[in-house]
Backbone as JSON, one array per atom type, in Angstrom:
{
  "sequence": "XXXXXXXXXXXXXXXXXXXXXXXXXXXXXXXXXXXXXXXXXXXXXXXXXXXXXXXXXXXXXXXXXXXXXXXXXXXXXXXXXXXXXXXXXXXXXXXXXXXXXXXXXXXXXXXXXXXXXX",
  "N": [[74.92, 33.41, -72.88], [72.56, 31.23, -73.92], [72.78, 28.51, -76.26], [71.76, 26.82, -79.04], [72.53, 23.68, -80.03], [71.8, 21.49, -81.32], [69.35, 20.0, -84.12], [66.56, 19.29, -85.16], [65.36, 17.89, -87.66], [62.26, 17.17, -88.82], [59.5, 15.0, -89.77], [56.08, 13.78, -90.98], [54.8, 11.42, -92.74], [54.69, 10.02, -96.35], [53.77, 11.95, -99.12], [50.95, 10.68, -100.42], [51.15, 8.98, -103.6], [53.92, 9.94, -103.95], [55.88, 8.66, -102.78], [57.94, 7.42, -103.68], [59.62, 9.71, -104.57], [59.99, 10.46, -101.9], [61.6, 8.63, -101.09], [63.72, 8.76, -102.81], [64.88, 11.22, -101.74], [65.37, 11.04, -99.15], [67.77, 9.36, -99.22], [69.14, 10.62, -100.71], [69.55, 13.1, -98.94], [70.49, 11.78, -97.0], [73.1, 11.13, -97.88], [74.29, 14.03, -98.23], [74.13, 14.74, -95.42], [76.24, 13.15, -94.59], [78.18, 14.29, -95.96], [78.79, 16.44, -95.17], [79.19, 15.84, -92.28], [81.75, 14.4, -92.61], [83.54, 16.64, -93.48], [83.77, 18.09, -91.01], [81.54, 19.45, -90.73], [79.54, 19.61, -89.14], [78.44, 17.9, -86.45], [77.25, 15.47, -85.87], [74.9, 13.09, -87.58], [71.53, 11.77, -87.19], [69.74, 9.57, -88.19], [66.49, 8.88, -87.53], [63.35, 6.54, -87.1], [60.56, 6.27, -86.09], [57.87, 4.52, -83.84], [55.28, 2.81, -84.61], [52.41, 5.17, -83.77], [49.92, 6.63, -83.54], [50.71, 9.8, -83.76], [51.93, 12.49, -85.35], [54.2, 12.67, -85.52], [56.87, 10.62, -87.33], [59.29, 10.0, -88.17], [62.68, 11.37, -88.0], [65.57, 13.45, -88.41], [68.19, 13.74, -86.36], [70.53, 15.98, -85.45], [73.48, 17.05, -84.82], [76.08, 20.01, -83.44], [77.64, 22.84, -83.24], [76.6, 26.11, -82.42], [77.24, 27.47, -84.44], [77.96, 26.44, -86.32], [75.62, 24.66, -86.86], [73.82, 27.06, -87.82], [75.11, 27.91, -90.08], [74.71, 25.67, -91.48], [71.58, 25.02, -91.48], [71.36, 27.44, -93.3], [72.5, 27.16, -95.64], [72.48, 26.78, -99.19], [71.92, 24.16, -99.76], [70.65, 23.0, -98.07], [68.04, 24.35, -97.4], [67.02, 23.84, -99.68], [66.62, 21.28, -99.34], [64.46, 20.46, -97.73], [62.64, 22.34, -98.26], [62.15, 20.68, -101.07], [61.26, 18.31, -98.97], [58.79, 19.53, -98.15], [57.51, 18.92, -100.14], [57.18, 15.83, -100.5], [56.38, 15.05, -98.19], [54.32, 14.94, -95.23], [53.81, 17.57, -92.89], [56.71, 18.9, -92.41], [59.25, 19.89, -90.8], [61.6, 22.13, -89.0], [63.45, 21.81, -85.93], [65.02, 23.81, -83.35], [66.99, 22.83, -80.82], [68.41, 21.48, -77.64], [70.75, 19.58, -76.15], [73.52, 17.59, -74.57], [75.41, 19.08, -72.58], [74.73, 21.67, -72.63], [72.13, 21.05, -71.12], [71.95, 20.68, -68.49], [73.04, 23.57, -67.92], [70.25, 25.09, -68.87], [68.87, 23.56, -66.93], [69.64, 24.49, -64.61], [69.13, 27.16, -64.41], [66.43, 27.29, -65.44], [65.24, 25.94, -62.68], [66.26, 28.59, -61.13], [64.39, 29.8, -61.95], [61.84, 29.38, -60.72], [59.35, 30.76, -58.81], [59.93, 31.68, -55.14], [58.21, 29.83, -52.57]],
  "CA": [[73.76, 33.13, -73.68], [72.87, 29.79, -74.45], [72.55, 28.36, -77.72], [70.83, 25.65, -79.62], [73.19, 22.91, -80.59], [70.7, 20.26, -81.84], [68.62, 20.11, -84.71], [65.59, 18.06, -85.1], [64.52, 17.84, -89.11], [61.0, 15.91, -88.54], [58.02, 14.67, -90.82], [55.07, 12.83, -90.49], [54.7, 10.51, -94.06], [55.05, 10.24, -97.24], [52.35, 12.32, -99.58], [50.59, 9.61, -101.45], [51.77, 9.06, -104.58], [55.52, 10.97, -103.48], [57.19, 8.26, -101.69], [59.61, 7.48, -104.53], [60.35, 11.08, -104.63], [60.3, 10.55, -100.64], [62.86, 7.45, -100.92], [65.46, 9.61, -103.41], [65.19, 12.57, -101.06], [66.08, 10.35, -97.41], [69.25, 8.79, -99.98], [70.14, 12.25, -101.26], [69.85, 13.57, -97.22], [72.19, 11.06, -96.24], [74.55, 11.72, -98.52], [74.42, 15.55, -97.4], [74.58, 14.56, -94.0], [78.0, 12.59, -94.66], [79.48, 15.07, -96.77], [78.87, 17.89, -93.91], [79.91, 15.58, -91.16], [82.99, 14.16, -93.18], [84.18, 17.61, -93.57], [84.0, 18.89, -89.91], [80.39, 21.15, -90.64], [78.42, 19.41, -88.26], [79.46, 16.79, -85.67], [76.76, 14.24, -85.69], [73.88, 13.31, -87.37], [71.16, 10.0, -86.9], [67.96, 9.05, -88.63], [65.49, 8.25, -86.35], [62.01, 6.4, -87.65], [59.76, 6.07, -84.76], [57.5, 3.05, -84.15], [53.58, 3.71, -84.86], [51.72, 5.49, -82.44], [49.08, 7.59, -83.72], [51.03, 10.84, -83.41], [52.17, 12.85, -86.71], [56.16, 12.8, -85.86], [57.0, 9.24, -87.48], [61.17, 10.17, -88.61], [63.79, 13.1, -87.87], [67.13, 13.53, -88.29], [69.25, 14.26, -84.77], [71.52, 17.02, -86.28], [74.08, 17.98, -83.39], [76.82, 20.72, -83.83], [77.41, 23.78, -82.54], [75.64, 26.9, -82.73], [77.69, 27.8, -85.63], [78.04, 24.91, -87.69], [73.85, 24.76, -87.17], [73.23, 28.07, -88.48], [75.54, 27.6, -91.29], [73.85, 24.66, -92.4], [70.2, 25.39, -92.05], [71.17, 28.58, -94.09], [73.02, 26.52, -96.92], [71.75, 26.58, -100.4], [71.78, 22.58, -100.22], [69.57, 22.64, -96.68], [67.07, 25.08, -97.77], [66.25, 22.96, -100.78], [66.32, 19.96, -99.04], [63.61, 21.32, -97.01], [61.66, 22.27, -99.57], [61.38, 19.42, -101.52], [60.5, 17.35, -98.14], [57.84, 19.85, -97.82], [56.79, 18.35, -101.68], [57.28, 15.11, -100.86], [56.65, 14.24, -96.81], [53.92, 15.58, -94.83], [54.2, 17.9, -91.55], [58.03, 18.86, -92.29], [59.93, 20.68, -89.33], [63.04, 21.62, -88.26], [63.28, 22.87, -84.93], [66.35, 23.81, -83.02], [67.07, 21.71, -79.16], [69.05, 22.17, -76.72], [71.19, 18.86, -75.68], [74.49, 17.6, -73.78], [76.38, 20.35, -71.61], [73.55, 23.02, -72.17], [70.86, 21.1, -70.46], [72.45, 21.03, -66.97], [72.95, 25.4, -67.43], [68.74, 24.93, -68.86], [67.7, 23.32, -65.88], [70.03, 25.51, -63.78], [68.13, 28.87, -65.29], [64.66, 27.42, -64.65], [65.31, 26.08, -61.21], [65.96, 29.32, -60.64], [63.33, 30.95, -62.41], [60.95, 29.42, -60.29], [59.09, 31.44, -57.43], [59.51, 30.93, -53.72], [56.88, 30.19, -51.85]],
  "C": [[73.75, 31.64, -74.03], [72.32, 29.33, -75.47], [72.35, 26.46, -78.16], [72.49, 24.48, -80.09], [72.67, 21.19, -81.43], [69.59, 21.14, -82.87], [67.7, 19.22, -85.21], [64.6, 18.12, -86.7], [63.35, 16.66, -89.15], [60.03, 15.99, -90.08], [57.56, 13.7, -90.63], [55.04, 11.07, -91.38], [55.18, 10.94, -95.04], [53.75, 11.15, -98.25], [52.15, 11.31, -100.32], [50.53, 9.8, -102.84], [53.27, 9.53, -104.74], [56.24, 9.66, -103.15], [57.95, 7.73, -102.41], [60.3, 8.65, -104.57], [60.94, 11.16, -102.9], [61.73, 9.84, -100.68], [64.13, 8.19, -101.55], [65.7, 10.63, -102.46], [66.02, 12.21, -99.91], [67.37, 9.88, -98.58], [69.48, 9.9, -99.68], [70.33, 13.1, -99.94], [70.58, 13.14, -96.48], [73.26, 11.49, -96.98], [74.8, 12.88, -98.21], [75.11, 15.49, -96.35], [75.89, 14.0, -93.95], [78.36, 13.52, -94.69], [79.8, 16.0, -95.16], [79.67, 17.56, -92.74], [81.59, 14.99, -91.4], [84.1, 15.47, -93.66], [84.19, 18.77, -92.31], [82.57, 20.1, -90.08], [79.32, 20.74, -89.97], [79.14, 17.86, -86.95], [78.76, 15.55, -85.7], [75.41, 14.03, -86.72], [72.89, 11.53, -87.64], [70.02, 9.97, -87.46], [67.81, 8.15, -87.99], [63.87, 7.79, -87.13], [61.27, 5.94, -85.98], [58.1, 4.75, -85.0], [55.82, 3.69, -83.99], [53.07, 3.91, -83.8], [50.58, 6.49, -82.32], [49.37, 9.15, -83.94], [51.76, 11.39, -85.15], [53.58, 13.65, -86.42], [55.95, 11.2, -86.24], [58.18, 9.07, -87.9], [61.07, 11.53, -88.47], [64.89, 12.72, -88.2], [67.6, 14.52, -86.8], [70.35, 15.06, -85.61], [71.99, 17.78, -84.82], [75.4, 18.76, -84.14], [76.61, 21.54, -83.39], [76.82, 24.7, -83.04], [75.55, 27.63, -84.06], [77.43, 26.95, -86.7], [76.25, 24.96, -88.02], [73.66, 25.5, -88.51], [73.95, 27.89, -89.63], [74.77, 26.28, -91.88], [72.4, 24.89, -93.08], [70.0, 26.46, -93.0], [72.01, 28.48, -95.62], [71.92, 26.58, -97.86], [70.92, 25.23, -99.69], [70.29, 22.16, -99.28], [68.5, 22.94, -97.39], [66.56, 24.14, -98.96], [65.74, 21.8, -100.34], [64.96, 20.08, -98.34], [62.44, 21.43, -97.83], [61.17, 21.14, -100.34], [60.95, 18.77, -100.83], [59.4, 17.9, -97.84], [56.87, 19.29, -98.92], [56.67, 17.17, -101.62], [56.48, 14.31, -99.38], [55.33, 15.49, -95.81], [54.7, 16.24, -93.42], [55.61, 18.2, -91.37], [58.09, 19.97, -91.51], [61.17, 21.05, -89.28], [63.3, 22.39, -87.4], [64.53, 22.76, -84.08], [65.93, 23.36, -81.15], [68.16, 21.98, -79.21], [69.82, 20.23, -76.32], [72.8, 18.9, -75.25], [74.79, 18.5, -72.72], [75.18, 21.18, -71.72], [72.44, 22.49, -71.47], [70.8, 21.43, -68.98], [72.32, 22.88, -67.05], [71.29, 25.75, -67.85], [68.0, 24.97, -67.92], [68.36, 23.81, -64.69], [69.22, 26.87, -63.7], [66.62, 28.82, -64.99], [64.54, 26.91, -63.67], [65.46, 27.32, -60.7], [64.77, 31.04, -60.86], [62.06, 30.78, -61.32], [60.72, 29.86, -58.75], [59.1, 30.69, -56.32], [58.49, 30.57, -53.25], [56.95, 30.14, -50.17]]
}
């Protein structure tokens, strides 16, 4: 079975009037993100801001770890809140689970062979 090892926590902006509440929340998300990765509960993670382009992704966090470590996180008290308040503070919030390193090669093994002869 193959399993998600990436996690992609996205949002578009800030809600107007929020983005001080936005600015303590990205602090207080790093600091999370340390603690978790400074204690072996996730293996990586990167804030990404993306450069303007009309499109309503504009920052994520790259959240890699295995399938375990994931699900334990996203199902943490600490996550779930965090979450929440970026839904109070940041439009368009996300967090959707990807597939990277070692699983993409057995990915694009699985749908090379999904696809029909002709």
């Amino acid at each position: 079975m193959v399993q998600s090892n990436v996690l992609v926590f996205g949002w578009n902006r800030a809600v107007p009037g929020r983005e001080g509440l936005a600015g303590e929340l990205f602090a207080h998300t790093m600091g999370f993100f340390e603690k978790q990765k400074s204690t072996g509960k996730l293996e990586s993670f990167q804030p990404v801001f993306l450069a303007s382009h009309g499109g309503d992704l504009n920052g994520f966090f790259l959240i890699t770890g295995t399938h375990a470590q994931l699900d334990t996180l996203e199902t943490s008290d600490e996550f779930v809140d965090i979450v929440m308040r970026a839904g109070q503070a940041l439009t368009n919030v996300g967090v959707i689970h990807g597939f990277a390193g070692n699983v993409v090669p057995e990915l694009m093994n699985r749908w090379t062979k999904s696809i029909p002869a002709r």
